[in-house]
RODO-2510 file (C-alpha; in nm, 4 decimals, decimal comma):
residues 374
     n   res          X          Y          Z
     1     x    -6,4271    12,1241    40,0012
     2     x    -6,3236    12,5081    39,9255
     3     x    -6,3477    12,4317    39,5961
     4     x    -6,6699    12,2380    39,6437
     5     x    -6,8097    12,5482    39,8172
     6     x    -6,6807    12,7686    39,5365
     7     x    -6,8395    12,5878    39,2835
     8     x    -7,1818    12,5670    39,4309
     9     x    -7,1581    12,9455    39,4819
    10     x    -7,0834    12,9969    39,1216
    11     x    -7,3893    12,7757    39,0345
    12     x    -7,6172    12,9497    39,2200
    13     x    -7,4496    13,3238    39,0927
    14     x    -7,5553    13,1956    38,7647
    15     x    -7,8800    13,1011    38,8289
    16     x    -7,9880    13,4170    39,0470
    17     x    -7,8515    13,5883    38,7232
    18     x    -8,0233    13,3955    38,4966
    19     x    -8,3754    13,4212    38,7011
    20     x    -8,3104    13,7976    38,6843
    21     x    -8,2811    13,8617    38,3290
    22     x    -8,5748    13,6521    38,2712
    23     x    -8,7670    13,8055    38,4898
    24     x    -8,6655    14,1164    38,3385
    25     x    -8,7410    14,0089    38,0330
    26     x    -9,0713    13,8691    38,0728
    27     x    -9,1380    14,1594    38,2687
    28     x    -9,0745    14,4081    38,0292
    29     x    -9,2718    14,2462    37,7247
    30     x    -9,5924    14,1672    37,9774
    31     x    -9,5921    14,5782    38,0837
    32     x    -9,5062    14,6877    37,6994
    33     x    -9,6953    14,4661    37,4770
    34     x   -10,0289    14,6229    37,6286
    35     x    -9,9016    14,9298    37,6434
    36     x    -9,7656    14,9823    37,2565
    37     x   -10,0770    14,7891    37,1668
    38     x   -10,3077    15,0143    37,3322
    39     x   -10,1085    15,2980    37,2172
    40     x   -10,1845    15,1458    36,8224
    41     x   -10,5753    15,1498    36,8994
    42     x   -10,6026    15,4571    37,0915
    43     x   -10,3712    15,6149    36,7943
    44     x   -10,6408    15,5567    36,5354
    45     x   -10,9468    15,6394    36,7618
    46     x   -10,7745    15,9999    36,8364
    47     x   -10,7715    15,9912    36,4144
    48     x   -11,1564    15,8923    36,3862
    49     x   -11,2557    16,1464    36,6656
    50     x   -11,0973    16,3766    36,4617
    51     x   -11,2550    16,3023    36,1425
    52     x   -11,5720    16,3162    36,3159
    53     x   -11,4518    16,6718    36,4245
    54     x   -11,3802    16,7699    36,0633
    55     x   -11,7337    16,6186    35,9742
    56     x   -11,9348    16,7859    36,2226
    57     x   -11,6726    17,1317    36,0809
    58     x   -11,8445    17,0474    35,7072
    59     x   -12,1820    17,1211    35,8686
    60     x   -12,0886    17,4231    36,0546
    61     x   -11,8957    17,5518    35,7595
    62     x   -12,1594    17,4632    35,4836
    63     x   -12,4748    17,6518    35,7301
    64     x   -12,2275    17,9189    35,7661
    65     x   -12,1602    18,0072    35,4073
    66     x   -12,5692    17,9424    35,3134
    67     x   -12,6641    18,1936    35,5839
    68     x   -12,3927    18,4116    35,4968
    69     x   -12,2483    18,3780    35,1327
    70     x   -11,9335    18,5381    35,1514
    71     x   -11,5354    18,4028    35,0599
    72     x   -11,4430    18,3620    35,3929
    73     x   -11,7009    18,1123    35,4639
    74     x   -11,6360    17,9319    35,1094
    75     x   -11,2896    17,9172    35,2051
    76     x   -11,3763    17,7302    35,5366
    77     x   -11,5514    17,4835    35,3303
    78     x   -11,2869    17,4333    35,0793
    79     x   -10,9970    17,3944    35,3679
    80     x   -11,2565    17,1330    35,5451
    81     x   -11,2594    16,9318    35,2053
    82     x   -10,9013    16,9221    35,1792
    83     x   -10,8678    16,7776    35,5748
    84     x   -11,1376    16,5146    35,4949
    85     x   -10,9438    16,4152    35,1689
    86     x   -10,6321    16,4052    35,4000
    87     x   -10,7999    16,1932    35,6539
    88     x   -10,9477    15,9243    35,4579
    89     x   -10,5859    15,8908    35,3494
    90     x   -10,4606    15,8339    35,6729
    91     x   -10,7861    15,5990    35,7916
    92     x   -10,7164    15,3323    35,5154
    93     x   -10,3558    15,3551    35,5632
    94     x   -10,4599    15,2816    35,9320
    95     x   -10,6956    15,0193    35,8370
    96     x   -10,4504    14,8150    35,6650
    97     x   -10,1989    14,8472    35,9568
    98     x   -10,4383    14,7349    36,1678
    99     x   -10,4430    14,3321    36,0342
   100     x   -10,8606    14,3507    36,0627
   101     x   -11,0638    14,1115    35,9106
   102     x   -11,0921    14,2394    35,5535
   103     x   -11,4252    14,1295    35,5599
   104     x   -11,5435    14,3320    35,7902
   105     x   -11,4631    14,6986    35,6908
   106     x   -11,5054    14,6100    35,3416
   107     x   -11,8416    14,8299    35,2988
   108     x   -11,6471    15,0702    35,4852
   109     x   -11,3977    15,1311    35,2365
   110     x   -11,6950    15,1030    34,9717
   111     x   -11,8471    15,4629    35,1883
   112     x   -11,4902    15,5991    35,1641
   113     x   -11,5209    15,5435    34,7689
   114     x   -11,8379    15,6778    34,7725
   115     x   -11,7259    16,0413    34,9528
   116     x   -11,4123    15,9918    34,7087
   117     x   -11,6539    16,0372    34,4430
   118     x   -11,8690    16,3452    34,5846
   119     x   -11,5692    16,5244    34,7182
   120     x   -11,4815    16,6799    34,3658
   121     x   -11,8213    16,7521    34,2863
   122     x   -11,8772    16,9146    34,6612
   123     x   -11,6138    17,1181    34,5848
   124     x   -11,7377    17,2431    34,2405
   125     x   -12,0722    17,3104    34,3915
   126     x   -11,9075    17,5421    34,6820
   127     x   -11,6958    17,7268    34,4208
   128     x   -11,9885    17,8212    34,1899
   129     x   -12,2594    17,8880    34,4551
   130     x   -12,1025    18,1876    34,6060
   131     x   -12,1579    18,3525    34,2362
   132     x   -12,4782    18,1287    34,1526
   133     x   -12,7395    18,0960    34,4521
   134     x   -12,9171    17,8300    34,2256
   135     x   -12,6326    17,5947    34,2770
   136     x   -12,6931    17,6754    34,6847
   137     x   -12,9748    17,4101    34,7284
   138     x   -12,7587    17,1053    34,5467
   139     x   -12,4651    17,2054    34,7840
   140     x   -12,6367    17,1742    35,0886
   141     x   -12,7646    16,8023    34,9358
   142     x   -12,4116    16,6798    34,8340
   143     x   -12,2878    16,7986    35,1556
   144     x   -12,5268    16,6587    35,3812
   145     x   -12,4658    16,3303    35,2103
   146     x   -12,0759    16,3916    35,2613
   147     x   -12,1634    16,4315    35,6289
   148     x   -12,4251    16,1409    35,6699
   149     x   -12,1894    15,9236    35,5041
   150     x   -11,8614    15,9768    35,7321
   151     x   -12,1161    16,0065    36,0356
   152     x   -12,1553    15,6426    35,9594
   153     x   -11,7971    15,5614    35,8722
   154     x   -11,6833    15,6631    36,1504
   155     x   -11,9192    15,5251    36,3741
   156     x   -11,8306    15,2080    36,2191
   157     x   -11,4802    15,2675    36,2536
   158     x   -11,5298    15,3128    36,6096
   159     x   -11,6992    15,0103    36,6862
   160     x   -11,4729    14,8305    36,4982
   161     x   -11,1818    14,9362    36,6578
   162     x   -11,3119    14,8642    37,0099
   163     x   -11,3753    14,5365    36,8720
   164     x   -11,0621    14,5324    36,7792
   165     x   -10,9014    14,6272    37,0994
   166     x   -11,0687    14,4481    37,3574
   167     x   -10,9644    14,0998    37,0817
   168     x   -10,6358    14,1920    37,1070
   169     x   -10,6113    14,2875    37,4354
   170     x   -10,7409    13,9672    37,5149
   171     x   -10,4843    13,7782    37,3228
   172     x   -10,2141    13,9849    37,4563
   173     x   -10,2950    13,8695    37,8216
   174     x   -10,3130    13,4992    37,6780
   175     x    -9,9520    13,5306    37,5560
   176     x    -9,8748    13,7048    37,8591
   177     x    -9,9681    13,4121    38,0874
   178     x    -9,8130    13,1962    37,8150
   179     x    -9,4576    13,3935    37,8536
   180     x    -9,4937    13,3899    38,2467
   181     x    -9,5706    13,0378    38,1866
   182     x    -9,3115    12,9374    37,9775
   183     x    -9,0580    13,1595    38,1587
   184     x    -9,1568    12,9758    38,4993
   185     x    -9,0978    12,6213    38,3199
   186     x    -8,7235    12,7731    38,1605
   187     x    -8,6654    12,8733    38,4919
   188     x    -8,7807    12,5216    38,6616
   189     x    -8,5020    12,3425    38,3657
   190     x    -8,2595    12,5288    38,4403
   191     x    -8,3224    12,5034    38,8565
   192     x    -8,3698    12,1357    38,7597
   193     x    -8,0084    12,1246    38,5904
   194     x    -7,8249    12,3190    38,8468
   195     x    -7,9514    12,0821    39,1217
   196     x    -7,8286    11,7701    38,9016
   197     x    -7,4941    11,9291    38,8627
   198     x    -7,4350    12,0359    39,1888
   199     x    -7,5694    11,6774    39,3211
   200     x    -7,3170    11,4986    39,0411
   201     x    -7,0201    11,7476    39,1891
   202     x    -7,1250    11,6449    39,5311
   203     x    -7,1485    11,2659    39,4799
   204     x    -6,8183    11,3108    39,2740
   205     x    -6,6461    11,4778    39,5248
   206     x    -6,7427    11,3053    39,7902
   207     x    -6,5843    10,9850    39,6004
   208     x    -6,3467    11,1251    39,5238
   209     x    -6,3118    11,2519    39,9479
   210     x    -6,3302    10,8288    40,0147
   211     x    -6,0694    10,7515    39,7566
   212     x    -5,8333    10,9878    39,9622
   213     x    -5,9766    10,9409    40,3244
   214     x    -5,9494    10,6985    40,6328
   215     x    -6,3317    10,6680    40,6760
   216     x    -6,2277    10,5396    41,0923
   217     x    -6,0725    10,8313    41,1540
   218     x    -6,1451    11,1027    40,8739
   219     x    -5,7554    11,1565    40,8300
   220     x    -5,6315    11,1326    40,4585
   221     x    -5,5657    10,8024    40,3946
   222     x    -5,2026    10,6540    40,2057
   223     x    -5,2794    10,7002    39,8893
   224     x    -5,3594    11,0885    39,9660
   225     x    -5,0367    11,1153    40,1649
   226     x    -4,8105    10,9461    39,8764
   227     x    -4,9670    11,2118    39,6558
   228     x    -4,8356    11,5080    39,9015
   229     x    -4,4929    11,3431    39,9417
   230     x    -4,4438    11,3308    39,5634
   231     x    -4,5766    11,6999    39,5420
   232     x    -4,3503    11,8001    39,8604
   233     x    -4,0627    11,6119    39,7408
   234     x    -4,1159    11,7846    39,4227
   235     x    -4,1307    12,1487    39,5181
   236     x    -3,8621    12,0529    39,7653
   237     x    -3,5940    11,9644    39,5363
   238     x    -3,6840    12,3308    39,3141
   239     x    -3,6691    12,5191    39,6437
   240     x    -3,3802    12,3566    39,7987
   241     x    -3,5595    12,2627    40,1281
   242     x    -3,5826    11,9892    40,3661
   243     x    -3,8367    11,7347    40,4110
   244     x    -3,9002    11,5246    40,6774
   245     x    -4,1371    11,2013    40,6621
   246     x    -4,2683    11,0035    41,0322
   247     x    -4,3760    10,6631    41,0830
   248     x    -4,6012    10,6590    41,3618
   249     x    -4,7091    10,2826    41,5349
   250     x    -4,9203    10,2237    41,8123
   251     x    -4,7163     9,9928    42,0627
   252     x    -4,9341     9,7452    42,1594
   253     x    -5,2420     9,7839    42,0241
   254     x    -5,3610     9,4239    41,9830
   255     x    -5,4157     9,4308    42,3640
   256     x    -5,6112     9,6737    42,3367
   257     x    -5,8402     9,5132    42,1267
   258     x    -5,8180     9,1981    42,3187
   259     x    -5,8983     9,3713    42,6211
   260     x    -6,1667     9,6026    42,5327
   261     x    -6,3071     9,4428    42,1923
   262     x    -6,3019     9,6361    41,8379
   263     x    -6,5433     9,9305    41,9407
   264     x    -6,2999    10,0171    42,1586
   265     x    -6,0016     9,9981    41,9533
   266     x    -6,1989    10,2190    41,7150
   267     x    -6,2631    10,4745    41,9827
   268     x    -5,8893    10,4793    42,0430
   269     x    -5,7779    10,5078    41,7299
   270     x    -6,0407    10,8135    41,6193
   271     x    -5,9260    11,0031    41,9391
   272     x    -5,5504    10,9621    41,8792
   273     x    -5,6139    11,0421    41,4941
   274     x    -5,7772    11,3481    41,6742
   275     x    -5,4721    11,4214    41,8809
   276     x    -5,2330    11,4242    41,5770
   277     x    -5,4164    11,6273    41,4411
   278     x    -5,4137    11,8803    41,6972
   279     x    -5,0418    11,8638    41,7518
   280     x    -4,8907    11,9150    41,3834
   281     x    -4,8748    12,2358    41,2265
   282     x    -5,1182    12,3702    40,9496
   283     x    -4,8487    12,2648    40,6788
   284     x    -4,7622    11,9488    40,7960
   285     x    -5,0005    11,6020    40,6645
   286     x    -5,0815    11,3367    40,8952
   287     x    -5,2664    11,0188    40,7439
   288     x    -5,3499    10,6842    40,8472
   289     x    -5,1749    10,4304    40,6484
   290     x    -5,3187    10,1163    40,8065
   291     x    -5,4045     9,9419    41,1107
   292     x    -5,2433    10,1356    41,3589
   293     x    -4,9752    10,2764    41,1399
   294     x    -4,9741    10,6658    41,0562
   295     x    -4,7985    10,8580    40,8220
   296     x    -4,6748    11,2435    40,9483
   297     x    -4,5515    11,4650    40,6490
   298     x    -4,3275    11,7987    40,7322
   299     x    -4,2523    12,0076    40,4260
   300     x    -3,9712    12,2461    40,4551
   301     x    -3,8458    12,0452    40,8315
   302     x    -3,4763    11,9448    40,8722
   303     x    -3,4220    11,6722    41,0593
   304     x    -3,3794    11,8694    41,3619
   305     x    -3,7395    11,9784    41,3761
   306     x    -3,8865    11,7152    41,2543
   307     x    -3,7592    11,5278    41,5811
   308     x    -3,8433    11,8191    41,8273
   309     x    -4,2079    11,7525    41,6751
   310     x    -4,1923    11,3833    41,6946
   311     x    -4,0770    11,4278    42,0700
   312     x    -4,3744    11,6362    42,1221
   313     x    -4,6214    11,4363    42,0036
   314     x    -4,4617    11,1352    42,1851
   315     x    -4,5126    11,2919    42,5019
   316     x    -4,8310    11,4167    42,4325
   317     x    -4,9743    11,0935    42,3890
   318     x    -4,8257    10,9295    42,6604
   319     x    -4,9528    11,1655    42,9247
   320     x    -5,2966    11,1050    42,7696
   321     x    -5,5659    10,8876    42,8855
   322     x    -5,7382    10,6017    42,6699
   323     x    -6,1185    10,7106    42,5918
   324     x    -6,2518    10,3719    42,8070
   325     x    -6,4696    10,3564    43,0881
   326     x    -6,3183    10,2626    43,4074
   327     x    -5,9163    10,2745    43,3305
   328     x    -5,6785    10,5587    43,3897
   329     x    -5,4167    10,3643    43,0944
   330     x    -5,2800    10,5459    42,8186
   331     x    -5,0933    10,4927    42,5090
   332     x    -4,7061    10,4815    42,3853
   333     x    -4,5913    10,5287    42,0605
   334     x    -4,2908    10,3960    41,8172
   335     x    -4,1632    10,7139    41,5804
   336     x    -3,9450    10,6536    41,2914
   337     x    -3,8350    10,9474    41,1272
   338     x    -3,6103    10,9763    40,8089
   339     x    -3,4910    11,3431    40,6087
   340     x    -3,4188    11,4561    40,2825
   341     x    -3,1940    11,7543    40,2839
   342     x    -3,2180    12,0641    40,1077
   343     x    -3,2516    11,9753    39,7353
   344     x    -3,1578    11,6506    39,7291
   345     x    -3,2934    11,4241    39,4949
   346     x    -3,5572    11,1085    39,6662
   347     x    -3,9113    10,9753    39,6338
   348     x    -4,1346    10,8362    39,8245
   349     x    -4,0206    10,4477    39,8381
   350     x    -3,6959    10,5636    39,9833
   351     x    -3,7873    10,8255    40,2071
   352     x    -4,0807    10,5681    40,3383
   353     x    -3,7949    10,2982    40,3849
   354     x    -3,5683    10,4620    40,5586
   355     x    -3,9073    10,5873    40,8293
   356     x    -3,9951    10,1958    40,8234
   357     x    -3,6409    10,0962    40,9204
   358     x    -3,6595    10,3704    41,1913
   359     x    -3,9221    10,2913    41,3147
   360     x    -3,8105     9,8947    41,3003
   361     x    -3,5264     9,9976    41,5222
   362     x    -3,7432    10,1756    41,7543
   363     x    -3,9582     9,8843    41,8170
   364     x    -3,7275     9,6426    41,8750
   365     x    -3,5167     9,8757    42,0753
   366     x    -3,7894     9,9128    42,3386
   367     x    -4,0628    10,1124    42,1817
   368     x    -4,2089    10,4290    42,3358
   369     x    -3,9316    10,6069    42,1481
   370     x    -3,8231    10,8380    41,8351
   371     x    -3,5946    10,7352    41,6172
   372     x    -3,4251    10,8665    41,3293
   373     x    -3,2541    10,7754    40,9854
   374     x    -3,1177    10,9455    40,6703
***
């Protein structure tokens, strides 16, 4: 049963383990899937905002220089262009990271080419116009055009991207409730296959308990107590210590039967399997071997012992009344005892022979008696 309880525990460790690190796990990918994707979109709309800054800079920087022609403000231009190159680097690169529909940013990139294209010729126009105010008028064109063609980019871009976002934030709660989902049914399987382990344990040990067990009287039955002698007997002989083996009988017990019926014999026998139980020590092995026959193993008992026990119990059932309504009798019982001495060599057969001619003796030598042999 100790082990029984041990295993169960260890089945249920693994499973409160198991339910933790999935939970864990599930955990962790439903809180950081949203939050690294989010992270990804709001990534490249802090890039378009910015581009939109450097736009809206183009305009302030290209009124600035056509009020005021001086180097400082064609330098403000000419840094400007080089940041709008720069950023319609990083856009497409952040386009094709983003797995969009190619489709649908294709006239986008088709702008992008477009400002490519006037970039050069912007820049020409700003270097020339601070010596040449006839080339002041085309700047202000090209440059407007820059601007009215990233204003729309990037409004695009924007669009696009929340498009973008609330899709895939939309999938990522599907495959959220999918990995809760899925997690729950691992979970349930693995529940499922603790319970039918446990359950096959149980229903094995528990055969296993009846193969060894008097199911009147819940004592271990003969085959469970030949198993102890021949482990005793055993660990005996390497230790060099006694063992002692009883033969306990009922003395008549048939009249009992005959006088009270079965049911009553049955309550007899439970509460005198109870008694024995109660009287041997936590070493010793008492079984029922049949009938009204029990067995009473004593590791490491000389014979000496073993008798002053035997006495004990003798007495102890004699002064005890039967569990029946309306009678004040009690029971008597025949005790053959035999001993092995300190490592010598027996088994069971002998050792039980010697008890069963003991206990022969002591019921044809007037019962209600202890006897001894070997």
């Amino acid at each position: 049963m100790r082990a029984l309880g041990t295993f169960r525990a260890a089945l249920i460790g693994c499973f409160l383990l198991l339910t933790a690190v999935v939970v864990t796990v599930t955990w962790l990918f439903v809180s950081n899937a949203g939050k690294h994707m989010g992270a990804d979109y709001t990534a490249f709309a802090s890039n378009l905002v910015r581009g939109q800054y450097e736009t809206a800079l183009l305009r302030r920087s290209t009124e600035a220089f056509l009020h005021h022609p001086n180097a400082f403000h064609q330098e403000r231009i000419l840094r400007t262009l080089d940041t709008i190159r720069s950023r319609e680097g990083t856009t497409r690169g952040n386009l094709e990271r983003r797995e969009l529909d190619q489709e649908r940013y294709e006239d986008i990139l088709a702008e992008f080419d477009h400002v490519h294209e006037l970039l050069p010729e912007l820049r020409q126009l700003t270097e020339e116009a601070l010596e040449d105010p006839a080339r002041r008028e085309e700047l202000e064109l090209v440059a407007m055009e820059v601007e009215d063609t990233l204003a729309f980019i990037y409004s695009q871009l924007h669009a696009l991207n929340h498009d973008a976002s609330g899709q895939h934030l939309q999938l990522t709660r599907w495959l959220s409730a999918a990995v809760i989902a899925l997690a729950a049914l691992v979970l349930s399987m693995i529940a499922g296959l603790l319970w039918t382990m446990d359950k096959v344990v149980r229903q094995r040990a528990a055969l296993t308990r009846l193969t060894v067990t008097d199911t009147l009287t819940d004592l271990p039955n003969r085959r469970a107590l030949l198993q102890r002698v021949d482990e005793a007997l055993a660990h005996a002989q390497r230790a060099r210590e006694p063992v002692s083996l009883a033969l306990i009988d009922i003395d008549y017990f048939k009249a009992v039967n005959d006088a009270h019926g079965h049911p009553a014999g049955d309550a007899v026998l439970r509460q005198f399997a109870g008694q024995l139980r109660n009287l041997v020590r936590r070493s010793d092995v008492v079984a029922r071997l049949g009938g009204e026959e029990f067995g009473l193993l004593m590791p490491d008992t000389d014979d000496r012992g073993a008798r002053e026990l035997c006495e004990r119990i003798r007495r102890r059932i004699e002064e005890t009344p039967l569990p029946l309504p309306g009678t004040s009798q009690s029971l008597t019982v025949s005790i053959g005892l035999a001993t092995a001495g300190p490592g010598e060599a027996t088994n069971f057969n002998t050792l039980y022979v010697l008890a069963d001619q003991a206990l022969y003796e002591g019921k044809h030598g007037g019962r209600n008696q202890v006897v001894t042999r070997g």
